[in-house]
DSSP file (Angstrom, degrees, kcal/mol; ACC not computed):
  #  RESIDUE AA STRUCTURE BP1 BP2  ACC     N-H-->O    O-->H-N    N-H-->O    O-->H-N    TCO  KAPPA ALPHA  PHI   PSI    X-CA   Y-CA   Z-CA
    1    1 A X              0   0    0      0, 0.0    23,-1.5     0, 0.0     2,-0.6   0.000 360.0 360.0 360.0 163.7   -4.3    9.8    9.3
    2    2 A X  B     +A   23   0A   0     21,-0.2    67,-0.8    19,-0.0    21,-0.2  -0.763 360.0 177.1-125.7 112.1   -7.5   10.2   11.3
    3    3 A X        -     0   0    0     19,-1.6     2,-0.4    -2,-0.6    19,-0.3  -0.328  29.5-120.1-104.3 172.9   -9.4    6.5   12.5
    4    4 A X        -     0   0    0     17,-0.2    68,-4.2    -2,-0.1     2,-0.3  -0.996  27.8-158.9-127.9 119.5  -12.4    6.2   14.6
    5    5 A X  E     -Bc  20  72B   0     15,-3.7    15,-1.2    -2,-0.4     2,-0.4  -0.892   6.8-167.2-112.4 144.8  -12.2    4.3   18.0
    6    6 A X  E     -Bc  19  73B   0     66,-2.1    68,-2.0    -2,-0.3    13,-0.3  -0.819   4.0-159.7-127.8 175.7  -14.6    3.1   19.6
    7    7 A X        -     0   0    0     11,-3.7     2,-0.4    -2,-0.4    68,-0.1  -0.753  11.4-166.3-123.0 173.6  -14.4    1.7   23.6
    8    8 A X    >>  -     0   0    0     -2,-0.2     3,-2.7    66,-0.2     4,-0.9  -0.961  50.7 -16.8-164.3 149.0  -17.1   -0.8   24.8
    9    9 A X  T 34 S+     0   0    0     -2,-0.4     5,-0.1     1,-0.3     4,-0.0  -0.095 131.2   0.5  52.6-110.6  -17.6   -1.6   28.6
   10   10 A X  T 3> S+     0   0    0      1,-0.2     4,-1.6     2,-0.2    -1,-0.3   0.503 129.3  63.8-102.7   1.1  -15.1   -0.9   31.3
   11   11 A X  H <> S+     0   0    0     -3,-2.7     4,-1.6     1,-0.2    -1,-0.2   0.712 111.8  40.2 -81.8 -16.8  -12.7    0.7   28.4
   12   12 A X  H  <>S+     0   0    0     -4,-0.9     5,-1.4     2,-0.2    -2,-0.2   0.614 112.4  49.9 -95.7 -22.1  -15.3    3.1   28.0
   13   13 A X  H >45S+     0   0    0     -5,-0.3     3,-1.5     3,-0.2    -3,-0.2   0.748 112.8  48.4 -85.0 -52.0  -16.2    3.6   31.6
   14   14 A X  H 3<5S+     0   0    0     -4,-1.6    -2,-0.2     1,-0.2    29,-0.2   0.839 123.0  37.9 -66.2  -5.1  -12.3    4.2   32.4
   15   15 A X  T 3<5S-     0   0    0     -4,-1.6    -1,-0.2     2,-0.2    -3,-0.1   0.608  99.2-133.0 -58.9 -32.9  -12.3    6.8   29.2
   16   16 A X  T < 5S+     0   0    0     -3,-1.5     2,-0.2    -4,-0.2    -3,-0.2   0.993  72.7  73.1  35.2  89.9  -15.1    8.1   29.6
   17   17 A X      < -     0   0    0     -5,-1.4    -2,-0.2    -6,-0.1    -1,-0.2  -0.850  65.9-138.4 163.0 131.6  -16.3    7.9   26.1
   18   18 A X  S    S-     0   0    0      1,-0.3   -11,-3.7    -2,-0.2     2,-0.2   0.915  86.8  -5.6 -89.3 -24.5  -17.5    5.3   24.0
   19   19 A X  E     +B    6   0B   0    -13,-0.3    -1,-0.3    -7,-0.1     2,-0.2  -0.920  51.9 156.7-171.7 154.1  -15.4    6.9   20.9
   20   20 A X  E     -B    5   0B   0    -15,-1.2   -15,-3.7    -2,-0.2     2,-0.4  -0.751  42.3 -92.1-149.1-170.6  -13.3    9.6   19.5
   21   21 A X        -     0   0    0     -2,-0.2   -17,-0.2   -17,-0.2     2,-0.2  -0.920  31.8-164.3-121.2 142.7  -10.7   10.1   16.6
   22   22 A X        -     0   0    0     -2,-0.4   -19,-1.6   -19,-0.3     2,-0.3  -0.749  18.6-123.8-106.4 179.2   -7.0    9.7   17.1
   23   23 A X  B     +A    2   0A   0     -2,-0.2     2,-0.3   -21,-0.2   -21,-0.2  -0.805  39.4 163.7 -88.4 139.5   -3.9   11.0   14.6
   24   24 A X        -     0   0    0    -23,-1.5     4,-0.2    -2,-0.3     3,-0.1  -0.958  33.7-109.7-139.7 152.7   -1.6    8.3   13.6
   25   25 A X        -     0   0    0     -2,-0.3    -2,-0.0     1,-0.1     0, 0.0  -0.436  46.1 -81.3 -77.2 160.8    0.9    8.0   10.9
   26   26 A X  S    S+     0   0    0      1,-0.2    -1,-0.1     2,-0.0     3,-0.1   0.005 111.7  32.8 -41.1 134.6    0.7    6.0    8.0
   27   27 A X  S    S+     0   0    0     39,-0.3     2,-0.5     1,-0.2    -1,-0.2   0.777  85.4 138.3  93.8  39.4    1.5    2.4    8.2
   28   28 A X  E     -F   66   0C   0     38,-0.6    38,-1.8    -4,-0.2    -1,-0.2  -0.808  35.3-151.2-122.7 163.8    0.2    2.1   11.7
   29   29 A X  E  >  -F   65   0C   0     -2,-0.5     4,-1.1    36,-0.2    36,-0.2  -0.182  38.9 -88.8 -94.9-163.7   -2.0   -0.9   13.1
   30   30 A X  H  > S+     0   0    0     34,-0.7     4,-0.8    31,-0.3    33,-0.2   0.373 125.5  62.7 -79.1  16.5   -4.3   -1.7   15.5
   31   31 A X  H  > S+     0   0    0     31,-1.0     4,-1.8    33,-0.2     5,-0.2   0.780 114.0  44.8 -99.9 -48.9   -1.4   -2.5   18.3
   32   32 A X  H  > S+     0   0    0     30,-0.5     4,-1.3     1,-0.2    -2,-0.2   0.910 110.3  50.8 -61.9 -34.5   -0.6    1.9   17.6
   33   33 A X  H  X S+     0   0    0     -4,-1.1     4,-1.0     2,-0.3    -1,-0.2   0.870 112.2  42.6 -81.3 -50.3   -4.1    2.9   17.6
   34   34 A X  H  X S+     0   0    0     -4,-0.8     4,-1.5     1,-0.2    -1,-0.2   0.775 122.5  46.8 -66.1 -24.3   -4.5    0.8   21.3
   35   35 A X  H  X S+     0   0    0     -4,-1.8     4,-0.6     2,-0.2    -2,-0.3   0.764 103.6  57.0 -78.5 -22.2   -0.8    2.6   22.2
   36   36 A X  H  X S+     0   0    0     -4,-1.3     4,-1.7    -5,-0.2    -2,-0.2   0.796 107.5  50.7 -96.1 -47.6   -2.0    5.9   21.0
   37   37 A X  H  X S+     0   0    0     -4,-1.0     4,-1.6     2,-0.2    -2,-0.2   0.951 105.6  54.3 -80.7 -46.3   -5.0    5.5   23.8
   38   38 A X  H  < S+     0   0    0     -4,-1.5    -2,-0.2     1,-0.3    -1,-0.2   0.839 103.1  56.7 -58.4 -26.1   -2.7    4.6   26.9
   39   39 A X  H  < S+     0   0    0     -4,-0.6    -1,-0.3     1,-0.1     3,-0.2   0.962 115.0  33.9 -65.7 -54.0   -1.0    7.5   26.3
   40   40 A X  H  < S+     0   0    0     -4,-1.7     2,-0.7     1,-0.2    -2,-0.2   0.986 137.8  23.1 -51.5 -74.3   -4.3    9.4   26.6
   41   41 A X     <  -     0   0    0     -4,-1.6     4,-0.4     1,-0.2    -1,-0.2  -0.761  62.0-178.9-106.9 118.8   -5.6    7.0   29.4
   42   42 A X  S >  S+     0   0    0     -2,-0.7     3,-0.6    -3,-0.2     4,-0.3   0.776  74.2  74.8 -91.4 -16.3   -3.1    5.4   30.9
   43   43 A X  G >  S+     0   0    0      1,-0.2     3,-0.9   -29,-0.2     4,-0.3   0.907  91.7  60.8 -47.9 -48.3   -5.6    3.4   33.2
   44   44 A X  G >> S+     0   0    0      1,-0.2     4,-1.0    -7,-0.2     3,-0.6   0.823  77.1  90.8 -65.9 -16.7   -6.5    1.1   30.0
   45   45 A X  G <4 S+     0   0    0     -3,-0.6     4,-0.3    -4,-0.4    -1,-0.2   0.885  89.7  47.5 -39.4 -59.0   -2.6   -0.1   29.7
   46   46 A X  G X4 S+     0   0    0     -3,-0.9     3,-0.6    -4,-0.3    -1,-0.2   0.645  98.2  68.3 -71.6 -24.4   -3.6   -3.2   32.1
   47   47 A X  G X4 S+     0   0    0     -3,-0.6     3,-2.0    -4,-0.3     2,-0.7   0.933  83.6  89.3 -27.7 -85.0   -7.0   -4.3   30.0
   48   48 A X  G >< S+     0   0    0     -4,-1.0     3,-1.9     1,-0.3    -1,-0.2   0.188  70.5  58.4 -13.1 -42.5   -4.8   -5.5   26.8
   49   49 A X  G <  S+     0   0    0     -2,-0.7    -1,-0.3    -3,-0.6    -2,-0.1   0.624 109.5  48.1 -86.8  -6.8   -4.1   -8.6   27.2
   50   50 A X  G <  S+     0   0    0     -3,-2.0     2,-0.3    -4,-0.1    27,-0.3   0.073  91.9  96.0-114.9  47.2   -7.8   -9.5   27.4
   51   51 A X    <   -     0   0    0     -3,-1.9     2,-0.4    25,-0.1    25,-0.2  -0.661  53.2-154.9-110.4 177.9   -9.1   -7.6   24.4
   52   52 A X  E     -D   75   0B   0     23,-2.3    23,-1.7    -2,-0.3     2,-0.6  -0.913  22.2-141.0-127.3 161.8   -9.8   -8.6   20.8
   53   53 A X  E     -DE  74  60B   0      7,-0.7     7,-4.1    -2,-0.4     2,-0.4  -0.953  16.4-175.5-134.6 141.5   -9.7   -5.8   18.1
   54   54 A X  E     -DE  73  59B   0     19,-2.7    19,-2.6    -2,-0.6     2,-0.5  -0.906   4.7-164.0-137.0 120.9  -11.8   -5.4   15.4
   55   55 A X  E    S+D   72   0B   0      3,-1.1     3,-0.4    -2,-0.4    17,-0.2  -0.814  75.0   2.4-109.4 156.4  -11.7   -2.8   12.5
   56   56 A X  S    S-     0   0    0     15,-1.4    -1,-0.2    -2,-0.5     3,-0.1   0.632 133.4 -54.5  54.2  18.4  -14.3   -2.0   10.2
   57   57 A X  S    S+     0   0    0      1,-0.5     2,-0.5    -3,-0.3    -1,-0.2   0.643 114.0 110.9 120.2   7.7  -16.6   -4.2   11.9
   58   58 A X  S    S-     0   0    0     -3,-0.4    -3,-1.1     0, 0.0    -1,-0.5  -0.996  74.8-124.3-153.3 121.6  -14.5   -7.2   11.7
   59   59 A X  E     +E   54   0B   0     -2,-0.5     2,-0.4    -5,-0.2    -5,-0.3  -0.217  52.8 163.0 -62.0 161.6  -12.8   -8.9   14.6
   60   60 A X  E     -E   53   0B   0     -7,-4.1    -7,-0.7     4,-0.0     2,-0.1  -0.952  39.9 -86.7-153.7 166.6   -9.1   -8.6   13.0
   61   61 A X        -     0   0    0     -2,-0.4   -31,-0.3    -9,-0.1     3,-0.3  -0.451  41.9-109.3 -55.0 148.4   -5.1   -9.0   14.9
   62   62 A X  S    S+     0   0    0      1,-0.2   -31,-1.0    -2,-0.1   -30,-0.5   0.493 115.6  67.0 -88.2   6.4   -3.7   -6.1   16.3
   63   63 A X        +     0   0    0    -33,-0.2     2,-0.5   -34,-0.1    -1,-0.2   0.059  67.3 121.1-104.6  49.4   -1.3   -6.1   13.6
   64   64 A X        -     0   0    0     -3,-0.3   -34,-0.7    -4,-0.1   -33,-0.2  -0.885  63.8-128.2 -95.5 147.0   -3.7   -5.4   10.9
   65   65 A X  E     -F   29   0C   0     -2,-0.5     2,-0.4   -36,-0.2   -36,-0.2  -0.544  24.0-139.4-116.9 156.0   -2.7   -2.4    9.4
   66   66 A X  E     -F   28   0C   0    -38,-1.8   -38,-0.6    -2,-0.2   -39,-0.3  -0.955   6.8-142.8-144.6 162.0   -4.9    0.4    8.9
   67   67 A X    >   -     0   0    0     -2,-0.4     3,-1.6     1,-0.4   -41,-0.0  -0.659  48.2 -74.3-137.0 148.5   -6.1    3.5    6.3
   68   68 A X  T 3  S+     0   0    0      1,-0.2    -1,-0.4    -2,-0.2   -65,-0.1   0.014 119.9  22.8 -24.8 160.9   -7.2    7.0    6.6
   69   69 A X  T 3  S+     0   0    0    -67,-0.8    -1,-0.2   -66,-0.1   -66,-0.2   0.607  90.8 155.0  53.1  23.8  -11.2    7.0    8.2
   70   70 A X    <   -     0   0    0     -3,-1.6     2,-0.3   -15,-0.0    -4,-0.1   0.071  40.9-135.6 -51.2-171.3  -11.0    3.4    9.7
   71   71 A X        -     0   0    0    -68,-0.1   -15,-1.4     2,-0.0     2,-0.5  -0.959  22.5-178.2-145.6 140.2  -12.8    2.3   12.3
   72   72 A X  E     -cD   5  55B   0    -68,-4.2   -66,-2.1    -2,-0.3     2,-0.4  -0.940   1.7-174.8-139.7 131.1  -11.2    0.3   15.4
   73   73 A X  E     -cD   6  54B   0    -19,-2.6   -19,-2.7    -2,-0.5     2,-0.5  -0.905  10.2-154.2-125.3 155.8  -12.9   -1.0   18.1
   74   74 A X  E     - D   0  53B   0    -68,-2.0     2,-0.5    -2,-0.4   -21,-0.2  -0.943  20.7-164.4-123.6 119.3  -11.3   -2.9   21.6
   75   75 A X  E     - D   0  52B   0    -23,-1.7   -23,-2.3    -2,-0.5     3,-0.1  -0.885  12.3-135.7-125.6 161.2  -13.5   -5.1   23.1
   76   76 A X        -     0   0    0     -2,-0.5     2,-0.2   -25,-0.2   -25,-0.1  -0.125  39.9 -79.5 -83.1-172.7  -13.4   -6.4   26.0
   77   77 A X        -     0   0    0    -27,-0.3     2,-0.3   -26,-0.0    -1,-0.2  -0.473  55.4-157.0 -56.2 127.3  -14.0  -10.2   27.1
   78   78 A X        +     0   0    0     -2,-0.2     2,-0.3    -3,-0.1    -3,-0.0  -0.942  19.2 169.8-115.7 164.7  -17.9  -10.5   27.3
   79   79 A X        +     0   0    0     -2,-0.3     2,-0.2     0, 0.0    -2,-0.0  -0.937  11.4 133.7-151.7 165.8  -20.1  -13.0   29.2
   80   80 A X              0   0    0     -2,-0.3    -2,-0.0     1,-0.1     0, 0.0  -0.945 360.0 360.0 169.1-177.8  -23.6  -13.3   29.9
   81   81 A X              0   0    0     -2,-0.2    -1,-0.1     0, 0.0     0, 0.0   0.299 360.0 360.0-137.9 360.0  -26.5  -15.4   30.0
């Protein structure tokens, strides 16, 4: 099935891309969708353990499971002022 990722900060600088579309099989979450990009960018492996996932628009787990035409986005910690 074919999702829409999108990358946000310093996942997007070290892509270079704010989004593209992966393949994944059926049944996969957002934990495959973030393995599915390391594979591409291998840079992003160490980022994980501070991101949040959101699909469709909706911060979510990365085990949330996901359908044809999703959308998953990884965002990183923000701060500001």
């Amino acid at each position: 099935m074919s999702v829409r990722v999108r990358l946000f900060a310093a996942l997007r600088e070290i892509a270079g891309r704010s989004e593209l579309e992966i393949q994944l099989p059926a049944g996969a979450t957002a934990e495959d969708a973030w393995r599915a990009l390391v594979r591409d960018y291998p840079a992003l492996e160490v980022r994980r353990g501070h991101l949040a996932a959101a699909v469709n628009r909706r911060y979510a787990d990365f085990d949330t499971p996901l359908a044809p035409g999703d959308e998953v986005a990884f965002v990183p910690p923000v701060s500001g002022g």
